[in-house]
Structures are given as C-alpha cells and as structure tokens.
N, C-alpha and C positions, 0 to 999 in steps of 0.2 A: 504494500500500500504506500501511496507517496502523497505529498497535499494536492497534488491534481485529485484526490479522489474526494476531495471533500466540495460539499454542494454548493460550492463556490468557482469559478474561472478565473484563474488569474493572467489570463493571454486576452479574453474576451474583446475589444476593446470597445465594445457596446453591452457591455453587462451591467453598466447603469441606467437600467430605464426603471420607467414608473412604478413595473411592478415591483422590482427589485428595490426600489426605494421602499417600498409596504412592507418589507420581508421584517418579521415581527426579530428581532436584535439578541432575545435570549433562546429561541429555539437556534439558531443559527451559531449560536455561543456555546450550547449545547453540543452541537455539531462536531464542532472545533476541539473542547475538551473530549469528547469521546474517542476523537483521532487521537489526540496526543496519550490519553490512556491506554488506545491499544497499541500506537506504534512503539510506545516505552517498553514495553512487554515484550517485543519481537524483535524490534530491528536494534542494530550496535548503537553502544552511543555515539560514536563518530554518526552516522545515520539521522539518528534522532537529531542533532546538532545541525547535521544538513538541513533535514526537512523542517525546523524552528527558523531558522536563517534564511531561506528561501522564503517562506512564510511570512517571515516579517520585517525582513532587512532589504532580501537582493532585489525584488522588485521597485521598492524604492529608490534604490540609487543607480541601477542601471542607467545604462549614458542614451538609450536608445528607446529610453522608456515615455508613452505618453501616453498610457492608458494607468489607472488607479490597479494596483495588487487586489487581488478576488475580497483580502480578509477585510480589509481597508472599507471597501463599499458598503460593509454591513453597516458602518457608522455612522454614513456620508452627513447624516442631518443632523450635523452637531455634537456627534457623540464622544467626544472626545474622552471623557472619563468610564464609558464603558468600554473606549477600545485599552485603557488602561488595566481595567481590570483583567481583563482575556489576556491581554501579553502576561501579565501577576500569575493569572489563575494555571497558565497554562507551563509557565515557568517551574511554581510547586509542583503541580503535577510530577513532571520531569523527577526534579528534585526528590522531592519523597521516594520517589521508585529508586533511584540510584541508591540514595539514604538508607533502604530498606535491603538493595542487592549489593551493597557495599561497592559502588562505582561511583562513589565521592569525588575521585579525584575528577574528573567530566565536572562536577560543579564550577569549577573558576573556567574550563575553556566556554561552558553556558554566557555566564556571567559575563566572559572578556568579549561576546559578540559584539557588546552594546558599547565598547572601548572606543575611543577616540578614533585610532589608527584604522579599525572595521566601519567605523562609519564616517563617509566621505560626504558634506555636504556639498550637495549639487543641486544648485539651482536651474530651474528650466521655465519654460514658460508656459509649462502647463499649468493654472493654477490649482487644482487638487492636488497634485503631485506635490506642491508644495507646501499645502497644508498638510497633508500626512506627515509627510517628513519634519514640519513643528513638532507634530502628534509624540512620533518616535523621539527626538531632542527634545521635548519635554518631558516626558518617561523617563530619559538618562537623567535628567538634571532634579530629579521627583526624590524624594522623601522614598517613595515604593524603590525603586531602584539602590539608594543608599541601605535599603531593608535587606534586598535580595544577595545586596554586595557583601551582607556576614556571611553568609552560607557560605564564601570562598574564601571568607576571612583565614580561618584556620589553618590554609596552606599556602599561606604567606610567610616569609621569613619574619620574626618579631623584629629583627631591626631595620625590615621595610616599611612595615605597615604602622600604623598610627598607636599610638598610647593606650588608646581606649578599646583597641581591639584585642588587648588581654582580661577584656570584662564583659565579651560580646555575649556569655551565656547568661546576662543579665538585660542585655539589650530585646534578646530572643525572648526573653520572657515576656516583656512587654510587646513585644508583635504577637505572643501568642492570644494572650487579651485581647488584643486588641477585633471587636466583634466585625469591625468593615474592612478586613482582612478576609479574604477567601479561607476556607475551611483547610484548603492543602495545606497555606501557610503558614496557619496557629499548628498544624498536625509537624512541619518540618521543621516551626518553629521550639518545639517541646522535646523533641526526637535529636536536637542538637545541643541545646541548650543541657537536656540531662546527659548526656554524652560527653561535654565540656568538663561538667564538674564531676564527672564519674573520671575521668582522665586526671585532673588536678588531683583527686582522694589519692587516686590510685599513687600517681608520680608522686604526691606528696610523704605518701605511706613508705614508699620505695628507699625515697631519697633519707629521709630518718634514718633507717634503718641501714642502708647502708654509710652515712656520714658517723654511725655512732661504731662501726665495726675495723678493725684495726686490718684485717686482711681480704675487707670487699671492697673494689673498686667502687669510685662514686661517678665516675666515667660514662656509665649505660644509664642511671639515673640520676638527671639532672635537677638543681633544683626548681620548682615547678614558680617558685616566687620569685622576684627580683630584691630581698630582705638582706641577702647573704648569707655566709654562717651564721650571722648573729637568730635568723629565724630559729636556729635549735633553742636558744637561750628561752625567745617567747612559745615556743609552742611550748616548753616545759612550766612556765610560767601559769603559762593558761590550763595544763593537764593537771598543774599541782592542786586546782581545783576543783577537785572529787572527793567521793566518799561522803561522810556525812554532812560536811560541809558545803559539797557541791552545786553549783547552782539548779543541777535539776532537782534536788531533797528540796531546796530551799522555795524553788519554785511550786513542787505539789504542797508543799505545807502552806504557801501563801492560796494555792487554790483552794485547798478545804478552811482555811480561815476564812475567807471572803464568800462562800457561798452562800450567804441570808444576807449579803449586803445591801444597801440602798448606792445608785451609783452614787451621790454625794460621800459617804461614809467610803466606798471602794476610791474614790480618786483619793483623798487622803491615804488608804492603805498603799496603792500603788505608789504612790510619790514615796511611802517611805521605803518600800519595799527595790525600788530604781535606786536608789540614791544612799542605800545605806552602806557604810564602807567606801573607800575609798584613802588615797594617801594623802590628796591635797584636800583637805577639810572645807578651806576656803571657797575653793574652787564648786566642790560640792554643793556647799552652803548659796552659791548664787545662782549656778545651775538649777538647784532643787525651786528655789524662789522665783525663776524666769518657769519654769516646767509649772508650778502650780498657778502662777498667775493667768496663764496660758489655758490649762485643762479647766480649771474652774470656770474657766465663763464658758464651757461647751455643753450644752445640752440641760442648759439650767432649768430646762422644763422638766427635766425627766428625773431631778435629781431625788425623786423619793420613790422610783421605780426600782424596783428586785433587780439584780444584775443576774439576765441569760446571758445563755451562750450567743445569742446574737448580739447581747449587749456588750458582752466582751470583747468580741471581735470587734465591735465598732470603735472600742473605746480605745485600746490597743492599736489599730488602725490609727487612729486622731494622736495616737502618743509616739509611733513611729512620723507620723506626719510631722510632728512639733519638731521632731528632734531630726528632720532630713531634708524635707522639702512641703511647705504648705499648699502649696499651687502647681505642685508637678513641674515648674517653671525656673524656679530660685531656689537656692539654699537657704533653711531656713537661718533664723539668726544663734540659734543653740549650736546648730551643727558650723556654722560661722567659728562660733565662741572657740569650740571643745578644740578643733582641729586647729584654727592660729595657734593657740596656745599649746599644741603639742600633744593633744589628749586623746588620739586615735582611739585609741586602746578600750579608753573609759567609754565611750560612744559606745563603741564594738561589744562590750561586755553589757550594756544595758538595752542596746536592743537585742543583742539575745536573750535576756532575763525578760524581754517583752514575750519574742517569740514562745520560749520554753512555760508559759502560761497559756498560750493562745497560738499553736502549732497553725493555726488556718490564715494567721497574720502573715504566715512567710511571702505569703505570693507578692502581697500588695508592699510589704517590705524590699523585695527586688524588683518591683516595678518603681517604686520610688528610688534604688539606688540608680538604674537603669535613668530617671529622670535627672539624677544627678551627674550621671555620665554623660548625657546632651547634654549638660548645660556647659560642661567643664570643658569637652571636647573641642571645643573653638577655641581653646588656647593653648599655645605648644608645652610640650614637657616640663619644659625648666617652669613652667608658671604655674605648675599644680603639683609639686612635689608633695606637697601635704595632702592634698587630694589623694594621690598615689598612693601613698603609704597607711591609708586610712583601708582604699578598699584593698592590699595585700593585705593588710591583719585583719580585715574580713573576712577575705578569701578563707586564710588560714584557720582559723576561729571557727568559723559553720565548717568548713571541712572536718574539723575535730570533734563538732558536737553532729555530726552524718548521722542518721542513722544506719547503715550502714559498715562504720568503721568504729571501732572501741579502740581507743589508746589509755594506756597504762603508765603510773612512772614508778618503775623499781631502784630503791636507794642501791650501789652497788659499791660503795663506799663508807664506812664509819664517820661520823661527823667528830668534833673535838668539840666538845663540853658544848655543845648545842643542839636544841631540840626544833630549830626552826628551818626545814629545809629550804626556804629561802635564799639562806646566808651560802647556802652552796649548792647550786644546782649543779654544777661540774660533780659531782660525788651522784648523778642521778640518771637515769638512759628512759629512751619513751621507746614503748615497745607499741606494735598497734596490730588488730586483727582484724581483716576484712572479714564483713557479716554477709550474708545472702542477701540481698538487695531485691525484696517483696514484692516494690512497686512496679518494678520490670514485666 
C-alpha cells in the first residue's frame, strides 16, 4: 500500500472542485490515520518515512509543482488547525508503534523531516501552494512540533542538546494531560516519560553501587546526575532518613492524626507538619509564615468542612502550587526565596512530605515542575545554575523514594565516641534493591 491508495489524489490537478470542497474533514482524517496505522505494521521504517514525507512534505516543495498535495485539499476552507492536528495525530501514530517494537531510533530521522535543510522554501505563484507551505512552516515553528521534538530528545548527545532536555520526562508529563492532544500522544507521551525515569533509577542504582566498590569499574555506569561525586554524600544524607524516623512513618502518622479534621484545623497541622525540623530555624521560621499567610486565605469557605480524600488532594495541590508555580507561568515567590538562598534541598524534602501524604498529588507536582522548566528554559545555563541543581536533587530524591527501588544505609565502619551518623557518612555504603515495578 503506498499514499496513492488513500481516497485522496495527489497528481489530480482538478481534484479541487465543489464537491471535494463538501468532503466532511474528519471522515477523510479518519482515512489518513487508518493508513498510517496499517502501513506502520507492515512496511520498514525507512518506508513508513517515505510515505509520511511524500504525504506531507515533497508535494509541496517540488519545483514543478502547481497543483495543491491530495492531503492538503481536505482543509482548503480555512483549516489550518485541523490540518495540524492530522500531521500531530499521525506522527504519534508512527511513534507509539516504533515505541512499542522498539524502532526508537527512526524517531529523530521522523522528527529531522521537518529540519531546516528538508524543507526548502519555495515560493511560486501559485497561491495555494503557498498557503500550505505557511501551513507546514507554521507547524515547524508551533509549540506541537517543539512537543514532538522530545521524543528524539533522548538520542541526542547531552552536550548538544539544551539544558532542559535532561528533564524532558517531566515535560512529557505535561503533554500527556494535556486533553487537546490527540490520544496517541498522551499514550507516547507516558510510554516515554516512564521509560526516562525507569533509566535514571536504574543508572542511578548502578552507579552507587559500583562508585562505592573498590574492584568494579565505574566506566559502564555513568553517573546519571551532573552532582559529581559529591551526589554519594547526598543520596546518603537523604537515605539516612528511614526507619522510624523516616519521612514515610512520619507521614502515615500525620494521616491518621488529621483524619476528623476540619480543613481550617488541617492547614495549621500541615504547616506544622512541612516545616518542622530543619537546620536554618530562621529561615524556616519565615518560610512557615509566607506558606500560612498564603494557605489561609484558600478556600475560606470550606474551612469547617471534614477533610476527604478529595479535599486533600486539593489542598496538597494548592500547597505544591504555593511552593513552585501559582499560574503555571512564574515561579512562585517561596520557591524564588528557598532556591536564591541555596535551599534546594529543603524544597525537595517538603514537597515530598507533600506527596508521601497524598500519592495522587505526584502528577500535578510534575506538571508544575514541567511548568517551571518552560519558564527557565529561555535562559542559557550559566543563568539557572540554581534552577539546575534544585531539579538534580529532585531527580535524585523521588528516585530514592520509587517505589520501585529500596535503598539501605549499612554503617561498615565503627564510629569514635559518637552516636550521630551524620558526623560521618564516609564510615556508611547505600546498598539498593530493584523491586518488580507493578505499574508496568
């Protein structure tokens, strides 16, 4: 089967008439995705690549060209954003098949069709011809296109590709939500996105383990952070709390405390429960006072309402919001504060203590980081160093709290008249075990 078989001409060069103009836009759409799902199934990807680029590229720019490409006609009256969506729709398509037969690597030659050097603007004087071809160079220069350009993110060298493309399985989260996205690309969007961080766990788990062993190379696994060495120091940091002190004991005990709450009565517990402990008191002490000034005036209608599990989740939501981005747009002024002054960490440690209450908050938590990533992403490296180092100790941090991965820290060292493994993590090793990953 080749796209001549589809109920469209693209040689015709009277295949715009009246009726053709009637031709209802979604059965014809329909048409289109049906090919591209059976020819993904059968023909090579080079093939597949052919007949996508023929379809929506070479009729266009041919030098000899003055008749409109078959596909193109479907949209003639205006339709500019639904022939957007068909090139999207039809792209995932593609994509999830490879995704799913493991022919990834075809993602970036898909992707490079739409490249500069592949698309040669030619003007002529035909003027439909020349509308389409806006059509197409508005699609490269779209928002949808900068979407479809993560799926090939991955096999780019990291010191080609941009900053924020070592955070892309937070980006994908947010395309997967996102509902005026076609179905394939929340499906490839999810499918990638868990695939990123099942790779970071993994290379993360690796790299431990062998940086902490005196006769494995650390050569085959690299480390998965840009932290350095120094990452051993915090990932023990962070592992040194478990057991019964651990933030998850401390978190079910804050759940069965708060369950007859009124939300008024719950926002005081949470605020003290976020905020309790820490090194800089100070620091604490104004955060805690910007966070309740904040939370208290939300939802002051409801403040004598029983806290559900829906109300949790909202509320949780509104306190990751406080503390990351209110408007999906900016940073907020918390997350402002904590990170100039150096305080990744503390961030990182309290919206986990969010999550680990309200597991269902993760999503909207990495869609807000994800929102923080566009905003940051307009400025080069040197200018978000803080920014950077915030989402590595995130990365690292939910990596550690997987569920999925358990890590351990065994003392393998005697300490000298002290009971505070703190004072010496070098005396300590993190050992970690990969768990059968359920969701799968």
């Amino acid at each position: 089967m080749t796209a001549n078989s589809l109920p469209i001409s693209q040689e015709d060069p009277h295949f715009v008439t009246s009726k053709s103009r009637q031709l209802n836009v979604q059965i014809a759409q329909e048409e289109v995705y049906s090919f591209f799902v059976e020819i993904v199934k059968k023909l090579s990807p080079d093939d597949v690549l052919r007949e996508f680029k023929g379809l929506f590229i070479d009729g266009l720019y041919s030098q000899d060209s003055h008749s409109i490409p078959g596909i193109y006609s479907i949209f003639l009256d205006d339709k500019e954003q639904e022939f957007c969506n068909t090139i999207k729709r039809c792209s995932y398509i593609i994509i999830n098949n490879w995704t799913t037969n493991r022919k990834e690597k075809y993602i970036q030659e898909l992707v490079n069709l739409f490249a500069n050097e592949n698309i040669k603007i030619n003007r002529n004087n035909f003027p439909a011809i020349n509308i389409c071809q806006t059509w197409l160079e508005n699609f490269i220069n779209s928002k949808d296109y900068q979407e479809l350009k993560l799926f090939a993110a991955k096999y780019e060298e990291s010191s080609k590709g941009h900053w924020a493309n070592r955070y892309t399985s937070y980006l994908l989260v947010d395309q997967s939500v996102n509902e005026n996205n076609p179905r394939e690309q929340q499906e490839a969007a999810i499918k990638l996105s868990r695939q990123i961080k099942d790779k970071f766990k993994f290379e993360l788990a690796m790299y431990i383990a062998r940086s902490q062993s005196a006769v494995s190379s650390t050569t085959r696994y690299k480390n998965p952070s840009i932290l350095g060495d120094n990452v051993l120091h915090l990932i023990k940091a962070i592992v040194l709390k478990k057991g019964v002190f651990s933030h998850e004991n401390i978190a079910n005990i804050f759940i069965k405390q708060t369950q007859e709450q009124t939300l008024e009565e719950f926002k005081i517990s949470i605020e003290k429960y976020l905020f309790f402990s820490g090194d800089n008191q100070e620091l604490v002490e104004t955060l805690r006072r910007k966070f309740a000034d904040k939370l208290s005036l939300w939802k002051k209608d409801y403040s004598q309402e029983i806290i559900t599990k829906e109300l949790l989740l909202r509320t949780c939501n509104r306190v990751i919001d406080s503390l990351t981005t209110e408007n999906g747009k900016e940073p907020s002024s918390l997350f402002i504060l904590l990170l100039t002054q150096g305080h990744s960490l503390t961030l990182v440690i309290i919206l986990l203590k969010t999550i680990l209450i309200c597991r269902n908050s993760r999503r909207h938590l990495e869609i807000r980081i994800a929102h923080l990533i566009r905003y940051y992403e307009k400025y080069p490296e040197d200018e978000c160093k803080w920014v950077i180092n915030f989402m590595e100790i995130f990365n690292i941090t939910f990596a550690i709290y997987a569920e999925n991965v358990e890590y351990n820290l065994i003392k393998i060292e005697e300490e000298e008249q002290s009971s505070n493994p703190q004072l010496n993590l070098d005396g300590y090793r993190v050992f970690s075990q990969m768990k059968v990953d359920r969701q799968k």
